[in-house]
LUMTI-408624 format. One record per residue (C-alpha): residue number from 1; x, y, z; residue in one letter. Coordinates in steps of 0.25 Angstrom, whole numbers. Last residue first. Example, Ala and Ser with C-alpha at 12.3 -4.5 7.8 and 13.67 -1.06 7.14 Angstrom:
2
+-----+-------+-------+-------+------+
:  nr :    xx :    yy :    zz : rest :
+-----+-------+-------+-------+------+
:   2 :    55 :    -4 :    29 :    S :
:   1 :    49 :   -18 :    31 :    A :
+-----+-------+-------+-------+------+
This chain:
368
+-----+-------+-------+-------+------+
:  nr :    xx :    yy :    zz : rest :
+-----+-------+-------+-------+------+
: 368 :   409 :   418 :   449 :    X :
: 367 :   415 :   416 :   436 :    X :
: 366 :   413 :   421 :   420 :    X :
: 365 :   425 :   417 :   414 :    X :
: 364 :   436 :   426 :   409 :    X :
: 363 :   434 :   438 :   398 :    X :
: 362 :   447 :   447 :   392 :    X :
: 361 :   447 :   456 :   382 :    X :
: 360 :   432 :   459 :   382 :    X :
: 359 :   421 :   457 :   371 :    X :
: 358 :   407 :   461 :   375 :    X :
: 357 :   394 :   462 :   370 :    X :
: 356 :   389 :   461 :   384 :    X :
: 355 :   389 :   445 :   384 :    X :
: 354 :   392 :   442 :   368 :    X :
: 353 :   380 :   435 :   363 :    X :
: 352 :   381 :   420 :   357 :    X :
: 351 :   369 :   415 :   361 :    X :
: 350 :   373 :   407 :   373 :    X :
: 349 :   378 :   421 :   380 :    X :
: 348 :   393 :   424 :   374 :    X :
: 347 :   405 :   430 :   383 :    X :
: 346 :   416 :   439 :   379 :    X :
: 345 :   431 :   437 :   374 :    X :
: 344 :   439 :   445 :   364 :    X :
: 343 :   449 :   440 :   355 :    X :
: 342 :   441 :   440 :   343 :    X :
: 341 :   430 :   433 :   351 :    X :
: 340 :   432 :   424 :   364 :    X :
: 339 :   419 :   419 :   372 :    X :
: 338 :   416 :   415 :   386 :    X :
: 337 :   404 :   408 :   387 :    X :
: 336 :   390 :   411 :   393 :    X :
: 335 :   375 :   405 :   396 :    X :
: 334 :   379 :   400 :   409 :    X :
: 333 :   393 :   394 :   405 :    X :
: 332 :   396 :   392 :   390 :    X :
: 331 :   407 :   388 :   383 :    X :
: 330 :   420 :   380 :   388 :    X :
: 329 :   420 :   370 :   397 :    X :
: 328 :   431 :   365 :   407 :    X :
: 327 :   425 :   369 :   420 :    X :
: 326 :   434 :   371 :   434 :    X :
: 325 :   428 :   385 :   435 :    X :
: 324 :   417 :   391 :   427 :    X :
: 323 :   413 :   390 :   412 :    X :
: 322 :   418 :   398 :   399 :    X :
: 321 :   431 :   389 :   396 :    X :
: 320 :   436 :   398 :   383 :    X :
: 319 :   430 :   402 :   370 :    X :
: 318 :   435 :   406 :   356 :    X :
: 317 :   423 :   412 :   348 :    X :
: 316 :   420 :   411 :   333 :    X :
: 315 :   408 :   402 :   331 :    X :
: 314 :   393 :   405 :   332 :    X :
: 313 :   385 :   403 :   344 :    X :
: 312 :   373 :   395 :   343 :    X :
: 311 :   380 :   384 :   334 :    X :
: 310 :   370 :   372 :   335 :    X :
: 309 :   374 :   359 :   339 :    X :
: 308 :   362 :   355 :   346 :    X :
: 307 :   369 :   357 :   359 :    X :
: 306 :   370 :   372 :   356 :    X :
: 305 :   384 :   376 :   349 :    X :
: 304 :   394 :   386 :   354 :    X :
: 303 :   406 :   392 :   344 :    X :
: 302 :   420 :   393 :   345 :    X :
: 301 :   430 :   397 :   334 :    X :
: 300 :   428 :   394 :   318 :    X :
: 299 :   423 :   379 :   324 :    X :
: 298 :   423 :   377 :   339 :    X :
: 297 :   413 :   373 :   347 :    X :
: 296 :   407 :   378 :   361 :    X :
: 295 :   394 :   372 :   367 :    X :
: 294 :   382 :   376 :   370 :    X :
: 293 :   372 :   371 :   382 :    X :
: 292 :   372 :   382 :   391 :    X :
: 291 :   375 :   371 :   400 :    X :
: 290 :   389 :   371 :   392 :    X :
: 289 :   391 :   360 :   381 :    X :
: 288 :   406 :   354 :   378 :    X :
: 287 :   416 :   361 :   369 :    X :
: 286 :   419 :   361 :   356 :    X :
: 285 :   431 :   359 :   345 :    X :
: 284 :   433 :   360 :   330 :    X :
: 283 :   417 :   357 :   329 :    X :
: 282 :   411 :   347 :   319 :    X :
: 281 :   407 :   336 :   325 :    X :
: 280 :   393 :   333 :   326 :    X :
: 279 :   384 :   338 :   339 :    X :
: 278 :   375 :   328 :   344 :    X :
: 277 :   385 :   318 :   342 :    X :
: 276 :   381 :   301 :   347 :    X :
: 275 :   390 :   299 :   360 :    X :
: 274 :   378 :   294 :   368 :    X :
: 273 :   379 :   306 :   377 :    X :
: 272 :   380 :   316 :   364 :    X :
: 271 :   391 :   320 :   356 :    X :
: 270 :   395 :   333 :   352 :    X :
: 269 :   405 :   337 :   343 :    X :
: 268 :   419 :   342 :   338 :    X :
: 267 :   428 :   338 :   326 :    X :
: 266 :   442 :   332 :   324 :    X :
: 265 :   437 :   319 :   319 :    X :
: 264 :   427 :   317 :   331 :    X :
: 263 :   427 :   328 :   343 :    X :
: 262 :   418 :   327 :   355 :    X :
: 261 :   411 :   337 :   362 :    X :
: 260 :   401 :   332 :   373 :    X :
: 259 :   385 :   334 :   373 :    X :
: 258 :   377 :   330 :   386 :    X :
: 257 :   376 :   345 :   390 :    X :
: 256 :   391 :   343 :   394 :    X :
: 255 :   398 :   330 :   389 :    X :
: 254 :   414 :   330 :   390 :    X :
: 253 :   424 :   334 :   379 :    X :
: 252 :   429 :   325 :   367 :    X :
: 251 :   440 :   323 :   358 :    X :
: 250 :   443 :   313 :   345 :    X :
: 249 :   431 :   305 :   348 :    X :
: 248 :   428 :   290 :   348 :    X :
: 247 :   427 :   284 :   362 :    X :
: 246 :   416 :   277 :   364 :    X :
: 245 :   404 :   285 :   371 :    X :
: 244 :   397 :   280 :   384 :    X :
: 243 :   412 :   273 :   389 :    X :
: 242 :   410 :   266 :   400 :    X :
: 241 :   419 :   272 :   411 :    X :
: 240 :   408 :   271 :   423 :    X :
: 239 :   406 :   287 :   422 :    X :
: 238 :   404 :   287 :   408 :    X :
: 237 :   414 :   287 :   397 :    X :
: 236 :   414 :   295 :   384 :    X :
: 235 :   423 :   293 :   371 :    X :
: 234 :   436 :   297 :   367 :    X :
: 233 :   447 :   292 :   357 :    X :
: 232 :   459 :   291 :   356 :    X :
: 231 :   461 :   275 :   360 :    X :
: 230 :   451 :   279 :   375 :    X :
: 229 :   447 :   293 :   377 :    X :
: 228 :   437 :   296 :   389 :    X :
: 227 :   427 :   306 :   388 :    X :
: 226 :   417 :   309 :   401 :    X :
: 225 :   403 :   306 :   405 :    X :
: 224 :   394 :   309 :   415 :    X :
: 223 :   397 :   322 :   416 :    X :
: 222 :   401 :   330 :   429 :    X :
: 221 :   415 :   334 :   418 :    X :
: 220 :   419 :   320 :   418 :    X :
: 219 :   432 :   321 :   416 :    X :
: 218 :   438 :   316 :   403 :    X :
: 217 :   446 :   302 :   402 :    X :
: 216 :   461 :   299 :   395 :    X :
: 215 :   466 :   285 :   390 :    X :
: 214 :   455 :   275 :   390 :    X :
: 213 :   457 :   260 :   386 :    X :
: 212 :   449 :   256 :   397 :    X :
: 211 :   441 :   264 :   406 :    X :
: 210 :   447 :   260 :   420 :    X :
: 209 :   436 :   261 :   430 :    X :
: 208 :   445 :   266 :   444 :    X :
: 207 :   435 :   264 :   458 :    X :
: 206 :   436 :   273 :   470 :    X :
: 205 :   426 :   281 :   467 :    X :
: 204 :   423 :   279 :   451 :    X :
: 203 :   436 :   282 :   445 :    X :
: 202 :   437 :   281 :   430 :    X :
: 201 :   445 :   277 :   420 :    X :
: 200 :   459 :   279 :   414 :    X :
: 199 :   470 :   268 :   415 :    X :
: 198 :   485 :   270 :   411 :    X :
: 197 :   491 :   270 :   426 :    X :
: 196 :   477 :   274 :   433 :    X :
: 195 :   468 :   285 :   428 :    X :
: 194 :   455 :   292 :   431 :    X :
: 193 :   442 :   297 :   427 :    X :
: 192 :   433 :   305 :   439 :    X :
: 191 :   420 :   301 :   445 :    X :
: 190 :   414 :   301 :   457 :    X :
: 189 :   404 :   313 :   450 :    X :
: 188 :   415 :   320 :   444 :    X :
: 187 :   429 :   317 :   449 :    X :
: 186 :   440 :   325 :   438 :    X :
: 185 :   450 :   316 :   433 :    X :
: 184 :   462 :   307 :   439 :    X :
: 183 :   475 :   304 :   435 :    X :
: 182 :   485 :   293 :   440 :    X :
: 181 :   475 :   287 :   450 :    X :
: 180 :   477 :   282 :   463 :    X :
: 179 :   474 :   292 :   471 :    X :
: 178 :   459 :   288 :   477 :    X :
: 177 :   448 :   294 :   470 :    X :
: 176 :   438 :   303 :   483 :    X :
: 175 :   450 :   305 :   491 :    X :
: 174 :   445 :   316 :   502 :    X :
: 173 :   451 :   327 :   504 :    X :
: 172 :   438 :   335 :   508 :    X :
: 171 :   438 :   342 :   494 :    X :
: 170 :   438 :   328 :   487 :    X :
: 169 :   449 :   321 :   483 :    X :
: 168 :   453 :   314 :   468 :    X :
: 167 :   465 :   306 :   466 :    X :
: 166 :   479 :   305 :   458 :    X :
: 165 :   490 :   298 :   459 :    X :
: 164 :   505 :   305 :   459 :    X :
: 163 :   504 :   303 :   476 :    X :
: 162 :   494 :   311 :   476 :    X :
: 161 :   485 :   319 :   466 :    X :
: 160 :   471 :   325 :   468 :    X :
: 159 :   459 :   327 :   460 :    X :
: 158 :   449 :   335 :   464 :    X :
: 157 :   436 :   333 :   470 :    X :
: 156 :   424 :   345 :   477 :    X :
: 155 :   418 :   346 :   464 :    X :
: 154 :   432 :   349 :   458 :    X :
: 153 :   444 :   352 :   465 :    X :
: 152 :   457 :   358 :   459 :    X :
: 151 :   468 :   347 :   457 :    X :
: 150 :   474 :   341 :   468 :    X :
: 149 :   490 :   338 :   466 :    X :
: 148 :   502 :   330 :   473 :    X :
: 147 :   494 :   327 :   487 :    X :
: 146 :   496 :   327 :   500 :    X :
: 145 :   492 :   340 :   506 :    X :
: 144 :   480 :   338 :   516 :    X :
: 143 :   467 :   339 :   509 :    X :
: 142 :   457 :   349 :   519 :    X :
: 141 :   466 :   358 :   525 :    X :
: 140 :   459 :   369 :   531 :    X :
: 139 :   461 :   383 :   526 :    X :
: 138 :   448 :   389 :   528 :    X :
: 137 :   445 :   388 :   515 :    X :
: 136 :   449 :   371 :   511 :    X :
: 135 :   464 :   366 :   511 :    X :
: 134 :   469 :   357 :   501 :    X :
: 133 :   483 :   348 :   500 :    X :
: 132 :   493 :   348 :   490 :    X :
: 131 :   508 :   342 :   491 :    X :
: 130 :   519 :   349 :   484 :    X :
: 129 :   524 :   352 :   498 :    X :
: 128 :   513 :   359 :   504 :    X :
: 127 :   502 :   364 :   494 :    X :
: 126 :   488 :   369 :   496 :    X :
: 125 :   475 :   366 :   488 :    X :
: 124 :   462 :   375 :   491 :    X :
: 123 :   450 :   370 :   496 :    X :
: 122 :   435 :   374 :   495 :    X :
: 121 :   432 :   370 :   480 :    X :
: 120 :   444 :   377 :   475 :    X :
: 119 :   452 :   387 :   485 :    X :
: 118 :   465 :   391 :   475 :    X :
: 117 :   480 :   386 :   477 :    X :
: 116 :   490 :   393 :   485 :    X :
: 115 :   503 :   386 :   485 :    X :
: 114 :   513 :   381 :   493 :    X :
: 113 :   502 :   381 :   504 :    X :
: 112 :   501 :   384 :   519 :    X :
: 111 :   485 :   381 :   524 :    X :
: 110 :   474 :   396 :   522 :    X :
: 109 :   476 :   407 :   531 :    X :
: 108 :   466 :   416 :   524 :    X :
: 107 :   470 :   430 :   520 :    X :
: 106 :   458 :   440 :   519 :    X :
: 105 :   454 :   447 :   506 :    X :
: 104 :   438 :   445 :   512 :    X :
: 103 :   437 :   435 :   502 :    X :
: 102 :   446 :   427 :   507 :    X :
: 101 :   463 :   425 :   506 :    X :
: 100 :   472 :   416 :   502 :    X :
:  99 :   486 :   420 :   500 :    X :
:  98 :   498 :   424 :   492 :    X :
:  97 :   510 :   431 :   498 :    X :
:  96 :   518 :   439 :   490 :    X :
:  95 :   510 :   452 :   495 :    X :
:  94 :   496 :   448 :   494 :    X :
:  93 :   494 :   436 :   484 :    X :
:  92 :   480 :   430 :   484 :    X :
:  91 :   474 :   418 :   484 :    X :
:  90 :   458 :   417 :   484 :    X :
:  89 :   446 :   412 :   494 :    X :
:  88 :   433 :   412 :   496 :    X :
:  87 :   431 :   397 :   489 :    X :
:  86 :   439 :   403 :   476 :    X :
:  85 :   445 :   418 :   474 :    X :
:  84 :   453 :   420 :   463 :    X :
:  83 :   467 :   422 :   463 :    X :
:  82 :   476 :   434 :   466 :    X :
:  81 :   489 :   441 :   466 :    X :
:  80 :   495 :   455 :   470 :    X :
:  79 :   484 :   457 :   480 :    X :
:  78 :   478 :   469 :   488 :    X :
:  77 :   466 :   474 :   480 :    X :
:  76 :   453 :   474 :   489 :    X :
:  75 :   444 :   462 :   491 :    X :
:  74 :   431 :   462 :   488 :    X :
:  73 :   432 :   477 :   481 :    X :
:  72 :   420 :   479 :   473 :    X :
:  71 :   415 :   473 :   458 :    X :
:  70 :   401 :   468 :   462 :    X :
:  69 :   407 :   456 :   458 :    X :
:  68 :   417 :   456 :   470 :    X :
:  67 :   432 :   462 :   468 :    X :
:  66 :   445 :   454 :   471 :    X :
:  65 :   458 :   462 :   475 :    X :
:  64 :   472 :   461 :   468 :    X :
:  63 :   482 :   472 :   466 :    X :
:  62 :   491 :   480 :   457 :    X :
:  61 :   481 :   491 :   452 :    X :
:  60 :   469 :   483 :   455 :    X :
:  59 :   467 :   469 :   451 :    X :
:  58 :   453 :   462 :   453 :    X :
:  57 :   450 :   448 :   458 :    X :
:  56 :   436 :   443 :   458 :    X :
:  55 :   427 :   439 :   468 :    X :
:  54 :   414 :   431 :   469 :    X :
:  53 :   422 :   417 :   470 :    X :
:  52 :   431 :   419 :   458 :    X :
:  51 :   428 :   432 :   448 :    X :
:  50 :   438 :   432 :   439 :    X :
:  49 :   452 :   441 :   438 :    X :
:  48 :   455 :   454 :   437 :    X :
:  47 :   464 :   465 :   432 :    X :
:  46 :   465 :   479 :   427 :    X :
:  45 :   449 :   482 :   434 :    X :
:  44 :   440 :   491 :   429 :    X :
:  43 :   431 :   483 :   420 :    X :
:  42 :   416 :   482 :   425 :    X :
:  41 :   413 :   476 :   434 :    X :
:  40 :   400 :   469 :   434 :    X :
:  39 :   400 :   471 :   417 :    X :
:  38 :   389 :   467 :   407 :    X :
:  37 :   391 :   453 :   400 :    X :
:  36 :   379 :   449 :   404 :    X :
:  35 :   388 :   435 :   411 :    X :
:  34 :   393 :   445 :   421 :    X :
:  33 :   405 :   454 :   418 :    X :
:  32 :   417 :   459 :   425 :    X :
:  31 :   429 :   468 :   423 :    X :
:  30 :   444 :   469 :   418 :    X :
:  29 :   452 :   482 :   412 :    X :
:  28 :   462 :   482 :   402 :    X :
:  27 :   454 :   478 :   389 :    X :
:  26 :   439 :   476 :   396 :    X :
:  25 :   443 :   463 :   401 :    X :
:  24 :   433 :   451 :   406 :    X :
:  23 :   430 :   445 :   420 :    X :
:  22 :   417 :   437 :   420 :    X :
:  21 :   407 :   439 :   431 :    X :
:  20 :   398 :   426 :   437 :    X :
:  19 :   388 :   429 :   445 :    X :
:  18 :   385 :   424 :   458 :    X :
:  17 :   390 :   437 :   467 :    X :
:  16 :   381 :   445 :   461 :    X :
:  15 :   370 :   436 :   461 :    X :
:  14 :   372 :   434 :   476 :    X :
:  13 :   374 :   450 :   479 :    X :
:  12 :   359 :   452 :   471 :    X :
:  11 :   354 :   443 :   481 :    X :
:  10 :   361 :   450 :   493 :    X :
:   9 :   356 :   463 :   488 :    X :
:   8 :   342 :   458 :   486 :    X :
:   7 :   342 :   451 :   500 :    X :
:   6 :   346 :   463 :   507 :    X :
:   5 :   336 :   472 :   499 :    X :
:   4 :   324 :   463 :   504 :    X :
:   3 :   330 :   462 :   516 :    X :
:   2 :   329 :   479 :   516 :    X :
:   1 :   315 :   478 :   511 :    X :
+-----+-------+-------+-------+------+
């Protein structure tokens, strides 16, 4: 009976910690809901930020601690600034100084920097000299400080620029695209586009495919294809560089849910695989499918549409990048989207009901 207890209490801990709360503001004061709409913490607090890593930052009177999603104390209120916590740890400022410290409020001894950038994916970046390097949680240096610029990673890569070319490492260090390129894209399945002198094409390993004639290519967003614009125009290219859709619209965003949003004399729709519409223009913009398997268009404000092009939520919202970290979609993410209404925002369920029957001041992004 009492491990029967233990396990249920250690379950219900797990699922706690799991979900995802968003922060909204009740007028002056902020709290937390859970994707019901009903409150987990309710609003007490003057200040706070979003939950990041299982812990959120919370202001009292003139100083910043992090609570858990119970609500209690983790860390008690000792800082003047904060960031938000990310592989176990966060950057604080105590006193003038600023910091690293774990979740226990401790100070870590972590490599000298210029700068204090954010843990992501394991490492955080440090500068000596104008040169950046990368040193992983325990404070060991994992990229040696020789290079101009490394953007954030991605999937265990990021793009990296030395000696004014560009290339892409892994988390290890390792040079996975050589630095020779004038601008590189995202990497995605051993792919990323790339460009030399005036050329644009794509990088295959160690191998560069020029495209010719193109001027600008899309990532590939994990999709197996991506837009490319060549004389004005764009059109679609698979991962060899041959072009699956000739170029020939105006605009156009990347597949999702096998649909992509294009525009054609000033007006948005969807285009299937083939290139052939599913959806016909007629939207002023719109945004690619979720898993959800609605989209966001825009005629008197923002509505969603099903996949067959039926409007399954009327018109007449301003929306906002609903999905998690690093993503670039806006709309649903597991059965909910962020929602703006006569200057109030709430959240909408795939039918169009308002989570809680609530409109608040202020609501950010539902995060873990």
């Amino acid at each position: 009976m009492k491990k029967a207890l233990i396990f249920s209490l250690l379950a219900i801990g797990q699922i706690l910690f799991a979900q995802e709360l968003a922060l909204v503001k009740e007028k002056s004061t902020v709290g937390y809901i859970d994707r019901s709409g009903k409150y987990v913490i309710y609003p007490t607090f003057d200040a706070a930020k979003n939950f990041s890593d299982g812990l959120a930052a919370v202001k009292i009177k003139q100083l910043w601690g992090f609570i858990g999603k119970d609500g209690k104390m983790v860390i008690e209120p000792s800082f003047t600034n904060i960031r938000e916590f990310h592989d176990g740890i966060c950057i604080v400022e105590k006193e003038g100084a600023w910091m690293y410290i774990n979740k226990k409020g401790e100070k870590l001894t972590m490599p000298s920097s210029e700068k204090l950038y954010d843990f992501n994916e394991g490492l955080a970046f440090f500068k000596i000299n104008n040169k950046i390097g990368a040193f992983n949680t325990a404070g060991k240096v994992i990229i040696r400080e020789e290079y101009d610029v490394i953007k954030p990673f991605q999937n265990g890569f990021a793009r990296a620029s030395k000696n004014s070319k560009w290339g892409i490492l892994n988390t290890k260090g390792e040079t996975i695209v050589p630095f020779e390129y004038d601008d590189l894209g995202e990497y995605s399945d051993g792919i990323t586009w790339a460009q030399k002198d005036k050329s644009f094409g794509l990088v295959d390993g160690k191998d560069f495919k020029v495209i010719d004639g193109v001027d600008k290519i899309w990532d590939f967003d994990n999709q197996p294809m991506t837009h490319a614009r060549k004389n004005g125009k764009i059109g679609f290219v698979d991962k060899t560089g041959k072009w699956t859709i000739e170029p020939q619209f105006e605009k156009a965003r990347s597949f999702s849910q096998n649909l992509a949003p294009v525009c054609l004399k000033n007006k948005w729709g969807y285009i299937d695989p083939t290139g052939n519409f599913v959806i016909e223009p007629q939207y002023s913009d719109a945004e690619v499918f979720s898993s959800d398997n609605l989209a966001p268009v825009r005629g008197k404000g923002w509505g969603f549409i099903d996949n067959t092009g039926k409007i399954v939520i009327p018109m007449g919202y301003e929306i906002s990048a609903s999905f998690g970290f690093g993503e670039k979609n806006k709309g649903f993410n597991q059965g909910v989207s962020r929602v703006k209404k006569g200057g109030k925002w709430g959240f909408i369920d795939t039918s169009g009901n308002l989570l809680g029957d609530k409109w608040f001041y202020n609501a950010e992004l539902f995060q873990n």
